[in-house]
C-alpha positions in Angstrom: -42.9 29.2 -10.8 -42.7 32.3 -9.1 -43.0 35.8 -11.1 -39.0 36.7 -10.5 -40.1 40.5 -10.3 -41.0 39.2 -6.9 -37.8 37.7 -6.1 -35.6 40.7 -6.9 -35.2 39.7 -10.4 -36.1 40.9 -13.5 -38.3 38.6 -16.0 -36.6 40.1 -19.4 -33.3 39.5 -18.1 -33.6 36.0 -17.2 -35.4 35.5 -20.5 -32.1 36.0 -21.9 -30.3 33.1 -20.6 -32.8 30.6 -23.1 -32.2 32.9 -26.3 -28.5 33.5 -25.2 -28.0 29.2 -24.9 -30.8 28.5 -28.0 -28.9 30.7 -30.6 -25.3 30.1 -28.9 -25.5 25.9 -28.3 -28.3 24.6 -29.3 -28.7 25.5 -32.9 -25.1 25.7 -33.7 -25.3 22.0 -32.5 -22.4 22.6 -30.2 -24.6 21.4 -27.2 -27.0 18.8 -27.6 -29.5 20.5 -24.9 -29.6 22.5 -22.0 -31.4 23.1 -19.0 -31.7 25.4 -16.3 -33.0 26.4 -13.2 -33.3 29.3 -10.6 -34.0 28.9 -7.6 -34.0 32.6 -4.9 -35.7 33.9 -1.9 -37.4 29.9 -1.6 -39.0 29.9 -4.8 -38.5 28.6 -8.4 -37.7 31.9 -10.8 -36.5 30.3 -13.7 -36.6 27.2 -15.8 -35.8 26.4 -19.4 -35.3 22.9 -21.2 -34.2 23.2 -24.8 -33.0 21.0 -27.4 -32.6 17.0 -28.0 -32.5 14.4 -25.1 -30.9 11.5 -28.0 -30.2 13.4 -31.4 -30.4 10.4 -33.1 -33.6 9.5 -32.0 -34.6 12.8 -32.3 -36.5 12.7 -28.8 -36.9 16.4 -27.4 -35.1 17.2 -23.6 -38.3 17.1 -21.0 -37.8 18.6 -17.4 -37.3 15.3 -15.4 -34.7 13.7 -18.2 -31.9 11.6 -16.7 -28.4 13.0 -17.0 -25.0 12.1 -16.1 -23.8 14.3 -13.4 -20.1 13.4 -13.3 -18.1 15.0 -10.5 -21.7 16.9 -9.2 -21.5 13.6 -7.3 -18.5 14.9 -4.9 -20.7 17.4 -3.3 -23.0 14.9 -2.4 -19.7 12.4 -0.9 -18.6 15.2 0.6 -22.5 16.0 2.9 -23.0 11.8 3.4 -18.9 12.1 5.1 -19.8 15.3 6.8 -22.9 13.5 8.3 -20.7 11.3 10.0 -18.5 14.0 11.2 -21.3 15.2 13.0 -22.1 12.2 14.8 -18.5 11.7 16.4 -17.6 8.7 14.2 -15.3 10.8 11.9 -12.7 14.2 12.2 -11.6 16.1 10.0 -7.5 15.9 11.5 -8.3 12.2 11.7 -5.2 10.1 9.8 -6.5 8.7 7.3 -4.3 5.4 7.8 -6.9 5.0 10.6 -9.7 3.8 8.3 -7.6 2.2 5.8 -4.3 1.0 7.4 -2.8 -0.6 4.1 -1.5 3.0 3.8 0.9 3.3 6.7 3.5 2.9 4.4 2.5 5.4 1.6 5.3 7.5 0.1 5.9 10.3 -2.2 7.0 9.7 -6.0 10.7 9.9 -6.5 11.6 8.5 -9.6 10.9 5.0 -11.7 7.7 3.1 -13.2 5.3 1.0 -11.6 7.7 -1.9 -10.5 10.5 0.1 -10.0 8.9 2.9 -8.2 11.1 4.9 -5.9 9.3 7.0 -3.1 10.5 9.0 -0.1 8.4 9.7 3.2 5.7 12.2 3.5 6.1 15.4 5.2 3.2 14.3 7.7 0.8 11.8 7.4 -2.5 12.2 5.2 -5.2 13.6 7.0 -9.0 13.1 6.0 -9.7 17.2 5.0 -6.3 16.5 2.5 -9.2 14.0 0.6 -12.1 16.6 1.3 -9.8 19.7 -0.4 -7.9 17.6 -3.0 -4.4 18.2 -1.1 -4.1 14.5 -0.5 -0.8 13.7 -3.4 -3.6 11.1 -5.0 -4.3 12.3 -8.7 -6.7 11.0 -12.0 -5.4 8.9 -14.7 -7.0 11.6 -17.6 -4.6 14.7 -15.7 -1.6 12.4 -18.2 1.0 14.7 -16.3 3.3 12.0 -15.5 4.4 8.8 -14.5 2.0 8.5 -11.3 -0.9 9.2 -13.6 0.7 6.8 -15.9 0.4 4.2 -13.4 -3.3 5.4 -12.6 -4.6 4.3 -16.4 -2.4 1.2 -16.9 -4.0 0.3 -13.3 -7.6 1.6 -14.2 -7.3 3.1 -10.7 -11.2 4.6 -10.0 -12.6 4.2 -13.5 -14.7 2.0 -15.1 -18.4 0.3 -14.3 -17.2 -3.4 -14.0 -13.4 -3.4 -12.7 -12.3 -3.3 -9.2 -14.6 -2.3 -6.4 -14.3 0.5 -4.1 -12.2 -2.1 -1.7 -10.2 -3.4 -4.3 -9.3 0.0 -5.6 -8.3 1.1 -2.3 -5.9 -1.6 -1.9 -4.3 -1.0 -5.2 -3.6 2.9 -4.4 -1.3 1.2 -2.0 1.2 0.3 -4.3 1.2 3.4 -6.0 3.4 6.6 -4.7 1.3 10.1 -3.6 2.1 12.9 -6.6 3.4 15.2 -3.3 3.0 14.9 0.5 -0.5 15.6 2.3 -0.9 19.4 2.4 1.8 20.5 -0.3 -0.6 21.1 -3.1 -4.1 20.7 -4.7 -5.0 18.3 -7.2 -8.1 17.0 -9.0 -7.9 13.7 -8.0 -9.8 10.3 -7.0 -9.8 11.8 -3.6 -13.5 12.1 -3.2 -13.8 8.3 -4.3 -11.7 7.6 -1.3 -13.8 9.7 0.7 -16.6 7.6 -0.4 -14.9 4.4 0.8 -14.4 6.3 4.0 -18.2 6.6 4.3 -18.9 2.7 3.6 -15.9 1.6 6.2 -17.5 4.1 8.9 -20.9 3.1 8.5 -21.2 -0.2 7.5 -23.5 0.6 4.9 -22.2 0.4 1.0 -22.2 4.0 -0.7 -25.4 3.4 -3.0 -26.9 2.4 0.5 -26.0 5.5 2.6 -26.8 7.7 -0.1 -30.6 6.1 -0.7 -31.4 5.8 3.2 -29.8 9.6 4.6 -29.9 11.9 1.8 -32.1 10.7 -0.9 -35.1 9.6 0.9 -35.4 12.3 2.9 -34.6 14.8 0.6 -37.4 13.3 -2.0 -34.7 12.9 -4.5 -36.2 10.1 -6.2 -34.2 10.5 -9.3 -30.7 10.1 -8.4 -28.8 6.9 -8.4 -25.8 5.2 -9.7 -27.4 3.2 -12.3 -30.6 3.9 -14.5 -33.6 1.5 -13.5 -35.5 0.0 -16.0 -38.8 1.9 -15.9 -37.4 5.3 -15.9 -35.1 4.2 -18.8 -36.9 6.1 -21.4 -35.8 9.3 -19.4 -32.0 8.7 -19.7 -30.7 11.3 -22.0 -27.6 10.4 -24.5 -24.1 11.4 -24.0 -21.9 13.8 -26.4 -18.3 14.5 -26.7 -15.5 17.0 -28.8 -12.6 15.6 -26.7 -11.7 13.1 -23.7 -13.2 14.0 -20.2 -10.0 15.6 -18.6 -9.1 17.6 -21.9 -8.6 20.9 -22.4 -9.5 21.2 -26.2 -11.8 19.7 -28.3 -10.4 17.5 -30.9 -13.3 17.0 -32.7 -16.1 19.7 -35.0 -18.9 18.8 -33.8 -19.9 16.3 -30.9 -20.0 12.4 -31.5 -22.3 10.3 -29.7 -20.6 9.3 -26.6 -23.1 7.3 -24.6 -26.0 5.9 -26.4 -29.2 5.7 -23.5 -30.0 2.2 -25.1 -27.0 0.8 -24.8 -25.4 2.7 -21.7 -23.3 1.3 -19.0 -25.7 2.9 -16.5 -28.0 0.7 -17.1 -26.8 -2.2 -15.1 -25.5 -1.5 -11.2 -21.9 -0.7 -10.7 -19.1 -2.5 -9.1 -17.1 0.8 -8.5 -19.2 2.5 -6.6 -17.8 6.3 -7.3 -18.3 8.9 -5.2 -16.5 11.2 -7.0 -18.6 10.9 -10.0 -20.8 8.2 -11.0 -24.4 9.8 -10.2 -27.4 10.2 -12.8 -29.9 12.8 -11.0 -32.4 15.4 -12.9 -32.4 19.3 -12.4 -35.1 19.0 -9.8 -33.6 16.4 -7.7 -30.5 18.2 -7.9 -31.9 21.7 -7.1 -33.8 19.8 -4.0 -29.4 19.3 -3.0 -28.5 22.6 -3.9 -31.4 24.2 -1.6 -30.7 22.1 0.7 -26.9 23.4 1.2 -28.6 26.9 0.4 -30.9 26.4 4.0 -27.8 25.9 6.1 -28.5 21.8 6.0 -32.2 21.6 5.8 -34.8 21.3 3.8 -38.9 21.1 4.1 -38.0 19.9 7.5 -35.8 17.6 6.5 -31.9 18.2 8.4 -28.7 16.6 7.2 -26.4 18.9 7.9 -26.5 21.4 11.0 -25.8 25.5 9.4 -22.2 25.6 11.2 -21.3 22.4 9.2 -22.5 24.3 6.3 -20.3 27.3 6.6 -17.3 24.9 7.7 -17.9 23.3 4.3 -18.2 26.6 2.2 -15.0 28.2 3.9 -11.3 27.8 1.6 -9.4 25.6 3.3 -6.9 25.6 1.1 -3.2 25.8 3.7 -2.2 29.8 4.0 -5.7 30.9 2.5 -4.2 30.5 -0.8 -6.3 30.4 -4.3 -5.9 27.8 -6.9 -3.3 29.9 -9.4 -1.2 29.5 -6.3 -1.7 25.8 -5.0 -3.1 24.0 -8.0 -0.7 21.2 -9.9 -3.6 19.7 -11.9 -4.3 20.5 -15.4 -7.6 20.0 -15.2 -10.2 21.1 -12.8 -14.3 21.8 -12.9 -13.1 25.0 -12.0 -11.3 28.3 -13.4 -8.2 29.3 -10.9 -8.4 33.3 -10.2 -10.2 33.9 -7.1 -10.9 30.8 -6.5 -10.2 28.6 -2.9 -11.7 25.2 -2.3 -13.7 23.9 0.5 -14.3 20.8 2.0 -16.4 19.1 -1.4 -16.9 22.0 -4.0 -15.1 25.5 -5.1 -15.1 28.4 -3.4 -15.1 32.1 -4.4 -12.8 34.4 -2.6 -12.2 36.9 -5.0 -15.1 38.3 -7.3 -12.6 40.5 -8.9 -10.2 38.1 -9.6 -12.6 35.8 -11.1 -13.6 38.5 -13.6 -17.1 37.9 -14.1 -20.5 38.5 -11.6 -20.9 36.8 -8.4 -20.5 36.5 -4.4 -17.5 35.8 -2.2 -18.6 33.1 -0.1 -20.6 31.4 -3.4 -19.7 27.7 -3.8 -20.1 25.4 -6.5 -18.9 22.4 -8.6 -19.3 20.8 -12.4 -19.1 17.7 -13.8 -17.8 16.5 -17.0 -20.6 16.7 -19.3 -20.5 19.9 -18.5 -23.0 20.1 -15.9 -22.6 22.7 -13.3 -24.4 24.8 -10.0 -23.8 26.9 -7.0 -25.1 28.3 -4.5 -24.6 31.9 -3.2 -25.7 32.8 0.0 -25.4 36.3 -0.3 -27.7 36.4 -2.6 -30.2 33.6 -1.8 -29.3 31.9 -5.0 -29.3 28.1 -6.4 -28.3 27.8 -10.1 -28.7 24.3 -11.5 -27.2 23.7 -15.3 -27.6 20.2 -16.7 -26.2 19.0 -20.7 -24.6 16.2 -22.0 -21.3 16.9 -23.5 -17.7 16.2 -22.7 -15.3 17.7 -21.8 -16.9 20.6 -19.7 -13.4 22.2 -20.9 -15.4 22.8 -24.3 -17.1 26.0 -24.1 -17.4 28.9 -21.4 -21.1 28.2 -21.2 -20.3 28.2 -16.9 -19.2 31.5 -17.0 -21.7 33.1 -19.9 -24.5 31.4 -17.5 -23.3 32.9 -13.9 -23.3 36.4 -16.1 -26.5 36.2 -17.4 -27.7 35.0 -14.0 -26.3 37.9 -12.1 -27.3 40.6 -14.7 -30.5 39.6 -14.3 -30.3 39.9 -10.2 -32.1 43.8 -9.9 -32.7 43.9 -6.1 -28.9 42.3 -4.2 -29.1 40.4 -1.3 -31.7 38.4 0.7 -34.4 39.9 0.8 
C-alpha cells in the first residue's frame, strides 16, 4: 500500500471509513463484515477487512474471502458484449430479434394472466442498447409491481441454480408480454441475463467460457467464477439477510443466516448461467475490473476494451438525457434516482448536486444485492471497491456514508 498523502489523500481521513463501519455495522451486528478498498493515481491507498466471514462459525473476514457479488456481475456482461461490439460481430442499433428470433412476435402487456395474456405491438422493435440501459419492457420477478412480474415468479424466469438454462429461459420470455415498448422507460430487469445469452449465441462460447478465456485470464482475476471450487471453499464467506433481495425495508431485527458457505448452492456449477448476477469474486479481483475500466480498457498491458468504448459505456444513454426520477418504473434499483442516468452496464452520475452527497459527474458504478458496491470516477483517478454479505442492499445507506467518507478524505482533486 501506498502512503495516501502521496496520492492526494489524507491518511486520518481515510482512517475514518474503518471506525465509521466498525462502530456503525459491525458491532451493532447490522453487517456481518466489511471490506474496502481504494485504489487512486495507480496505487492501492486504502484497505480494511473487519468483522466475521460465517458468524456462526465464528471465522474472522481475511482479504481474499469469497463473496457473492450479485448484480456486480452486469458490469462485467456488459465489457464481455462490448468486446464483441468491437470486433464487428455485434451493434449497439442491432434488433435484438436478430440473435434470438423467437421474439419477432413480442408485444406489450395489455391486460390478463399468463394464459390469457393480452398484448398490443411495440412502438419499434427492441434494440440491443434497450438490454444494455434497462429500457428493454423485460422486468424481475422480486420488482412484485404487477401481473408481468407475476408471471416472472410463477415462471422462475432468470432465477434459481438448477432450473432452466440460459436457452431455455430465453424461450420462455417469449411467451410473456414486455412491461412497455423498447425505449419508453427504464427498468431493473433480467435484461443483462439476456445480454449474457447474447454473448454465448455470438461467440459460440458458453458465458462461464467467455468470461474465463477474455476477461479473467488476462486480467489475473483468479477468484471470480460462477460457482465456488472445492479447494478455495474454505474462503466462501456466509450470506445474511433483514428482508428479500428486491425489498425496500427490512422485515427482520437483526440479519438471519441466509446462505450457509457449507451448504451453499455455489458450490456446485450452475445451469442458469446469469449474467446479471451470479458471480462470486474477492475485493482484489474485483478492484483488478474496476482499474481496468479506470485505464480506459487496459490493464498491466492487458486490453479489453479500447478508451472510446470506455467513455461510450460511461455516457447516460438514457432517451432525451433524462435521469432516473424521470424514466425509472422499477421499484427497486442498485441505485438512488437524483442525478442519476444510466450507461450501457452500470449507473451514471450526471448531477453531483442532485445526488446530494460528494462525487464526480462522469463517475460510474453499480451494487449488488448483498450490498456490495464500487465505482470508478475518472475525474478523480478513483476505484472504490465495497464487499459484505447482507441482503437487501436496500438495508442501510452504508453506499452513500462510504462515497462521503471517501470523498472527504480526497485533499488534493483531480488526477494528479
Amino acid at each position: 500500500m501506498t502512503k495516501p498523502e502521496k496520492l492526494g489523500l489524507s491518511s486520518e481521513r481515510l482512517g475514518r471509513i474503518e471506525s465509521f463501519l466498525d462502530e456503525r455495522y459491525i458491532q451493532t451486528g447490522k453487517l456481518p463484515c466489511a471490506q474496502v478498498q481504494v485504489w487512486r493515481r495507480g496505487k492501492l491507498a486504502y484497505e480494511t477487512v473487519l468483522g466475521l466471514a460465517d458468524r456462526e462459525r465464528e471465522r474472522k473476514l481475511k482479504s481474499d474471502d469469497l463473496f457473492r457479488i450479485y448484480s456486480m456481475t452486469k458490469p462485467i456482461t456488459s465489457v464481455a458484449f462490448m468486446m464483441l461490439v468491437e470486433e464487428g460481430l455485434a451493434a449497439l442499433d442491432d434488433p435484438v430479434t436478430k440473435f434470438i428470433p423467437e421474439w419477432k412476435d413480442l408485444g406489450v402487456y395489455n391486460g390478463g394472466y399468463m394464459e390469457t395474456f393480452q398484448s398490443k405491438p411495440v412502438d419499434r422493435p427492441m434494440l440491443v442498447i434497450d438490454l444494455l440501459r434497462h429500457t428493454s419492457g423485460l422486468t424481475y420477478g422480486f420488482q412484485q409491481f404487477g401481473n408481468i412480474d407475476a408471471a416472472y415468479r410463477k415462471l422462475k424466469l432468470g432465477e434459481g441454480f438448477h432450473g432452466d438454462g440460459l436457452a431455455e429461459t430465453v424461450t420462455a420470455l417469449a411467451g410473456v408480454p414486455l412491461q412497455f415498448s423498447p425505449g419508453d422507460a427504464w427498468n431493473y430487469s433480467v435484461s443483462t441475463d439476456i445480454v449474457g445469452r447474447l454473448v454465448e449465441i455470438i461467440s459460440g462460447q458458453t458465458l462461464d467460457v467467455f468470461f474465463e478465456e477474455r476477461i479473467f485470464k488476462p486480467l489475473g482475476m483468479s477468484d471470480t467464477f460462477f460457482s465456488v471450487p472445492k479447494d478455495k471453499a474454505d474462503r466462501f464467506t456466509a450470506c445474511y439477510a433483514v428482508g428479500a433481495l428486491g425489498s425496500k425495508l427490512p422485515v427482520a431485527a437483526k440479519p438471519q443466516l441466509q446462505d450457509d458457505p457449507k451448504k451453499s448452492p455455489y458450490l456446485k456449477h450452475p445451469s442458469f448461467l446469469s449474467g446479471g448476477g451470479g458471480l462470486v469474486s474477492t475485493a482484489g479481483d474485483y478492484m483488478k475490473f474496476a482499474r481496468m475500466l479506470l485505464n480506459g480498457g487496459e490493464l498491466d498491458g492487458v486490453r479489453l476494451l479500447g478508451p472510446k468504448t470506455i467513455q461510450l459505456m460511461s455516457a447516460n444513454h438514457l432517451p432525451g438525457g433524462k435521469d432516473l426520477t424521470q424514466m425509472s418504473k422499477s421499484l427497486f434499483s442498485e441505485a438512488s434516482y437524483a442525478g442519476v442516468g444510466f450507461g450501457l452496464g452500470f449507473g451514471v452520475t450526471i448531477d453531483p448536486a442532485a445526488t446530494m452527497i460528494p462525487g464526480s459527474k462522469g463517475e460510474y458504478f453499480w451494487g449488488g444485492a448483498a450490498s456490495t458496491f464500487f465505482w470508478v470516477d475518472p475525474e478523480e483517478d478513483l476505484a472504490v471497491v465495497f464487499l459484505t454479505q447482507l441482503l437487501p442492499s436496500s438495508a442501510y445507506p452504508v453506499r452513500r456514508e462510504l462515497r462521503t467518507l471517501v470523498y472527504s478524505a480526497i485533499t488534493e482533486a483531480g488526477r494528479g
